[in-house]
C-alpha positions, -999 to 999 in steps of 0.1 A, spaced: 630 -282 203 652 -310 191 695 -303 188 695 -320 157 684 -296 128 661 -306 100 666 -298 63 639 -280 43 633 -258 14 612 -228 7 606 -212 -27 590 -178 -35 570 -187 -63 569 -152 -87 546 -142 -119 533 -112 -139 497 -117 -137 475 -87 -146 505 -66 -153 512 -69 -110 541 -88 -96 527 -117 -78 536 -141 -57 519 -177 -50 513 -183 -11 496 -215 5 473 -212 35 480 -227 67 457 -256 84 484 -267 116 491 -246 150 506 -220 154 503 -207 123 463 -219 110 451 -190 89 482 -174 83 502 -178 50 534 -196 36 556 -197 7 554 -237 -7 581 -255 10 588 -290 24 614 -310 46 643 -322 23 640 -361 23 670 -386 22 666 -395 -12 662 -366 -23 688 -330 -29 677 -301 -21 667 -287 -54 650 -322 -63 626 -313 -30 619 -277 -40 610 -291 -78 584 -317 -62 570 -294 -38 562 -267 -64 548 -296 -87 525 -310 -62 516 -266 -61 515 -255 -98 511 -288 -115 544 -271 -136 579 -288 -143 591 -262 -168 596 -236 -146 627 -211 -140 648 -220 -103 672 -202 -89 688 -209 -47 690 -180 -30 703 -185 6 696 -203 38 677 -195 65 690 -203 98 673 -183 124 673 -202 153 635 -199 163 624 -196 129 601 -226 134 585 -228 172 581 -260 168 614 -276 159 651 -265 148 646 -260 115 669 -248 81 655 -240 55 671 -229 18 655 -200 -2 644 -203 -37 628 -184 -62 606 -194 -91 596 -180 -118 564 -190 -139 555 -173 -173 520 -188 -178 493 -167 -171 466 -199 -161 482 -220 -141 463 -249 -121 473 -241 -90 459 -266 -63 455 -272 -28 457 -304 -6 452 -317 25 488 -303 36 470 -265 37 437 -251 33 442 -228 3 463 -210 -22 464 -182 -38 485 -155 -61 492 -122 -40 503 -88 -51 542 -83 -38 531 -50 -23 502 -65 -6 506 -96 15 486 -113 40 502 -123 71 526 -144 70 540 -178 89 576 -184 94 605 -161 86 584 -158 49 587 -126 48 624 -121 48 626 -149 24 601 -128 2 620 -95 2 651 -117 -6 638 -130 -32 624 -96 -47 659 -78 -40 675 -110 -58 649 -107 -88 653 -64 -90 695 -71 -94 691 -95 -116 663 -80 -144 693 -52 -150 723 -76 -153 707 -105 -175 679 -118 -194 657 -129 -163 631 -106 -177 629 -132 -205 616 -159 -183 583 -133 -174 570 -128 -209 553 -150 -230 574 -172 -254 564 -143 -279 564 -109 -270 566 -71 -279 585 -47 -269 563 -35 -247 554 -59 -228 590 -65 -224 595 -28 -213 562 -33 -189 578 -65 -170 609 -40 -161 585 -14 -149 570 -37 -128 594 -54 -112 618 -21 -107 586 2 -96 598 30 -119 591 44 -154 618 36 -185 623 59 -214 605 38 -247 634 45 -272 661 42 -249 648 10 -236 643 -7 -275 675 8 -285 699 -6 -257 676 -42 -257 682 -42 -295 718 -41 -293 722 -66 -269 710 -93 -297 695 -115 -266 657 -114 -285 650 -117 -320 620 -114 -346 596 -142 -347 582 -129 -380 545 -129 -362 525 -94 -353 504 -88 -328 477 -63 -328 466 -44 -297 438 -22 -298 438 3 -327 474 9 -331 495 -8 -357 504 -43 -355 537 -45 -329 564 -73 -336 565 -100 -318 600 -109 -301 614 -145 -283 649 -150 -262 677 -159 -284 682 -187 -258 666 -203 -229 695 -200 -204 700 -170 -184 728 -150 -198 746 -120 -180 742 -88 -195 736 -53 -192 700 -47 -202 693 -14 -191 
């Protein structure tokens, strides 16, 4: 194991598909870890910062530029990587389409999306960097408009309500929910409907503003 330590970034990759929290893994094809899985992540290159590296590696992943990046902290366990002396910084990523073209390459044998409760095993230190990421995303969905970045561009009010269910694991009261979302004045009308089943037409909602913005939303 060298002195010297190498730079690298690893980003849990989050989405609501199927109404289930899930997070993208890649499969491993190189000792010690072959047949285990990985969050995507990549040495951080000279040219490059470390946000620039996490952006390209999820790219060469997801085929997606427009996606939602957050750091969360570094890893620095010395024997994190067997092979070498490695730190790496945490990210999270959040992607809102539902069909993405995920992709693998000759760096690892597959890829996949995987329910948060229900992970294969995993290479690395991935799964602290996981639950780090989750505890991150579980703070934040109550203090600002992350939730906004896991709906559509237009939405109900349900769905919106279902994405906090989700990601807290816990039931929220309907009409307290609209009413305190409402009064925050973060969403607004679209003027669009959207009919589900063989209820009446729900209204369709979008974020006041694509940055994150701290606020009490529940």
């Amino acid at each position: 194991m060298t002195d010297i330590p190498i730079l690298a970034t690893d980003t849990v990759v989050l989405n609501i598909r199927n109404w289930k929290l899930k997070v993208l893994l890649i499969e491993m094809n190189k000792e010690p870890f072959i047949g285990k899985w990985a969050v995507p992540g990549g040495f951080i290159w000279a040219e490059d910062l470390a946000e620039e590296s996490a952006h390209k590696v999820l790219f060469e992943a997801t085929n997606v530029k427009d996606l939602y990046l957050e750091q969360l902290k570094v890893f620095d366990a010395i024997d994190r990587d067997p092979k070498t002396r490695v730190v790496s910084i945490g990210y999270m990523a959040i992607i809102k389409k539902d069909d993405l073209s995920i992709r693998a390459n000759k760096r690892y044998t597959g890829i996949d999306w995987f329910d948060i409760d229900n992970l294969p095993e995993l290479a690395y230190d991935h799964e602290d960097i996981i639950k780090c990421a989750l505890e991150r995303l579980k703070w934040k969905i109550t203090y600002s408009t992350i939730s906004l970045t896991l709906v559509p561009n237009e939405f109900t009010l349900t769905e919106l309500q279902e994405v906090f269910e989700i990601v807290l694991w816990k039931k929220i009261d309907k009409r307290n929910f609209r009413k305190k979302i409402l009064k925050q004045k973060v969403i607004k009308e679209t003027g669009n409907k959207k009919t589900i089943g063989v209820t009446r037409p729900a209204t369709l909602y979008k974020a006041n503003k694509k940055d994150i913005k701290f606020v009490e939303m529940i």
